[in-house]
N, C-alpha and C positions, 0 to 999 in steps of 0.2 A: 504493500500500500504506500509507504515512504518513497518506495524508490518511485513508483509509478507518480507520487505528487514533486519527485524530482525531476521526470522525465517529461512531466508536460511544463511545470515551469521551465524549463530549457527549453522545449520546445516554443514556449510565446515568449520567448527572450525576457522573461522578468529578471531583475535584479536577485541578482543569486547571494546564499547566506552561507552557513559554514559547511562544508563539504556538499557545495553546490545545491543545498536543499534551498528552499521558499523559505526567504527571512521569516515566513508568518510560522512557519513548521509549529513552535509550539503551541501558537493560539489554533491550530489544526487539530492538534491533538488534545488541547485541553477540550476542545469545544466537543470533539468523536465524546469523550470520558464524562463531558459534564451532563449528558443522555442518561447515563446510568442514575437509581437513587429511585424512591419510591413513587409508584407510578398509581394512577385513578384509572379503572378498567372501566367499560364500556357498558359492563352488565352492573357497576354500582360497588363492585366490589375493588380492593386494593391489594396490591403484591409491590416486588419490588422487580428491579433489573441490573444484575450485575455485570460486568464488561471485567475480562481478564484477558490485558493484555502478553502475547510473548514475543521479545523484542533478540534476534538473534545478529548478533554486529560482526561483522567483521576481522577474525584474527582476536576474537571476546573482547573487544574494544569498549568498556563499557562506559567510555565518555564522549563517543559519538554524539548527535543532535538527536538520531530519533531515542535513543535510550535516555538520554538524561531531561528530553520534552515527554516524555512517559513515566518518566520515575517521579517527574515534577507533578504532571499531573494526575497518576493514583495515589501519590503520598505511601506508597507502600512497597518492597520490590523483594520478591525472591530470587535470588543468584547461583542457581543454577552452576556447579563444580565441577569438573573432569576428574581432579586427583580426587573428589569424594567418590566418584564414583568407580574411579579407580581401585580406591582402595573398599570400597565393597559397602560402604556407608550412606546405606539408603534410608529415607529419600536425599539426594545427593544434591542437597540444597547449603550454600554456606551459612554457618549463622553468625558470621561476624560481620559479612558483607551484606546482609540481609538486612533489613528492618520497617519497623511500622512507624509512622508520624503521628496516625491515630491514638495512641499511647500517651501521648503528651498532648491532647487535647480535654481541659477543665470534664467536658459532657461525656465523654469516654470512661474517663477514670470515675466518674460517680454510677454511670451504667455499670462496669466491671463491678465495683465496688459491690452494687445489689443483688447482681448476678453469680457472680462466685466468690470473691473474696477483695475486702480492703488492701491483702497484702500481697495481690495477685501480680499488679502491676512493677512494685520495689522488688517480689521476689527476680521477674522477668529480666530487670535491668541489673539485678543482682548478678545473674547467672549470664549473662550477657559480658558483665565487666571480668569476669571471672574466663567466659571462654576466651577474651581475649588477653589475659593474663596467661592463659596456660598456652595462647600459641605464641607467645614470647618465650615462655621459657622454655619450651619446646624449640624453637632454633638458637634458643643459646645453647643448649644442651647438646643437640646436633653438632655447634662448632666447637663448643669447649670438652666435650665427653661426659661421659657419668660422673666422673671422680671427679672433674671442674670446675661442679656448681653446687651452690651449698645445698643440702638436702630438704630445705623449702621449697627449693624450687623444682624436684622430683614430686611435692607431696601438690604442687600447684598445679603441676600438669596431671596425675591422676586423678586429681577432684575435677578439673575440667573435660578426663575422661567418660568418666559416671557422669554427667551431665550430658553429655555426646552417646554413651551408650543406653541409658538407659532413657531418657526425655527424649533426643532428637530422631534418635531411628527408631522404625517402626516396617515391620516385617508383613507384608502385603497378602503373603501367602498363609500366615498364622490368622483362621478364623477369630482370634478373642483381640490379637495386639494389631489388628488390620482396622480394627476401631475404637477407640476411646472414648467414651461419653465423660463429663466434665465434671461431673462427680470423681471420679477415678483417676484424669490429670490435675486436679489439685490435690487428692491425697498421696498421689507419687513426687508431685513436684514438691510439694514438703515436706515429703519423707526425706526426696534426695537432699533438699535443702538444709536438711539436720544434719545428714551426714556429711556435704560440704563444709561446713561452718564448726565444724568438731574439729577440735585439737587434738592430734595424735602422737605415741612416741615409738622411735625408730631408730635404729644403731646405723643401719646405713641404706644404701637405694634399691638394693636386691630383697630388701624386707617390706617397702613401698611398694614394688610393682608388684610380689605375690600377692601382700595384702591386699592390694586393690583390684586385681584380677576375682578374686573371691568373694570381692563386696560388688563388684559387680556382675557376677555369674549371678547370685542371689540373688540381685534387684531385676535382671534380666528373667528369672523365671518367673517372680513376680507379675513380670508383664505379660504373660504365656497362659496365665490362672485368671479364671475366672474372679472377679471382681469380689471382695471378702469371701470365698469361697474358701472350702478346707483347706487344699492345695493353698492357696493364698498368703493365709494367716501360717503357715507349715514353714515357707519359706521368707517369711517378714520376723521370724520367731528362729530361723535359723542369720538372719542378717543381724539379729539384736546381739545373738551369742558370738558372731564376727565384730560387732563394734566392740562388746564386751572384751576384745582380748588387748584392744590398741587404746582406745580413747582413753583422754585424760580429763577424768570427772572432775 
């Protein structure tokens, strides 16, 4: 659609804008997106209508004109990863390059607020500042080695793992973790949230990645059980007896 409102502006010789697009490009695309938003049916009744744009650039150039006349006007962008999907982390969506603008709007946060939780929103940006804390120390780590960096910063990157395995991915093919209803993502996310925010002690970084291989094997079958289900409660009772061996009360 871009390129095509590139190709007739060049063709009526209009005054060309950044990568030869139509200077209006973004008022183009705001005005396609400002269509969406609830709508008055014909028969008296109301719905709404949603537009979900997907903007593929060039060489993943994501500061192109029609990507960032899109990102400007859904206020929202999912970024789409290779190495996520690479590495086998689905859905292979980044979440640092990711984010919602709706979140920081006053009318938002008092909706959430009714809907599921007052602390729904600080846990989000919580875990947000957190995943990008651990991919920092995740390439210091890379360059300096394990012995390199102090042992904070192995315990930063596995709480930002449990965050990445057990919250972001979500396995398509698993009938129970292929859907979440939102009763069950606020009891996971502050489950996980406990567990991030706990103080642990450790001799050195071979003792972090077990242990956190195990806290998250745990929370991961969590998501596989049925929702306070026997199976559930079995494995949220075997994750207490894993914090039980590290945490510092």
């Amino acid at each position: 659609w871009a390129q095509a409102l590139r190709e007739m502006s060049n063709r009526l010789e209009e005054l060309p804008g950044q990568d030869a697009f139509p200077m209006d490009l973004s008022a183009i695309i705001s005005a396609f997106y400002g269509r969406a938003g609830y709508v008055y049916l014909n028969n008296g009744h109301t719905g709404s209508i949603t537009f979900i744009g997907t903007v593929s650039p060039a060489g993943g150039n994501l500061k192109e004109p029609v990507t960032e006349g899109t990102k400007k006007a859904a206020r929202c962008f999912y970024a789409l990863e290779q190495a996520r999907a690479d590495r086998k982390r689905y859905p292979a969506v980044n979440p640092i390059d990711s984010y919602s603008k709706y979140i920081e709007y006053p009318e938002f946060e008092e909706y959430i607020s009714k809907l599921i939780s007052p602390e729904w929103i600080p846990m989000v940006n919580e875990m947000k500042t957190l995943m990008q804390r651990g991919k920092e120390v995740q390439e210091q780590i890379n360059i300096l080695g394990d012995d390199g960096v102090p042992l904070e910063y192995h315990l930063t990157f596995w709480k930002s793992e449990v965050i990445d395995f057990v919250i972001l991915q979500q396995d398509a093919f698993d009938a129970i973790d292929a859907v979440c209803p939102i009763e069950r993502q606020q009891y996971m996310l502050k489950l996980v949230m406990s567990v991030v925010r706990a103080d642990y002690r450790f001799d050195d970084f071979t003792q972090v990645m077990d242990y956190f291989k195990r806290l998250i094997n745990a929370l991961r079958q969590m998501n596989y059980s049925e929702f306070q289900s026997e199976a559930f409660h079995k494995h949220e009772k075997e994750l207490e007896s894993i914090l039980n061996e590290r945490v510092i009360r």
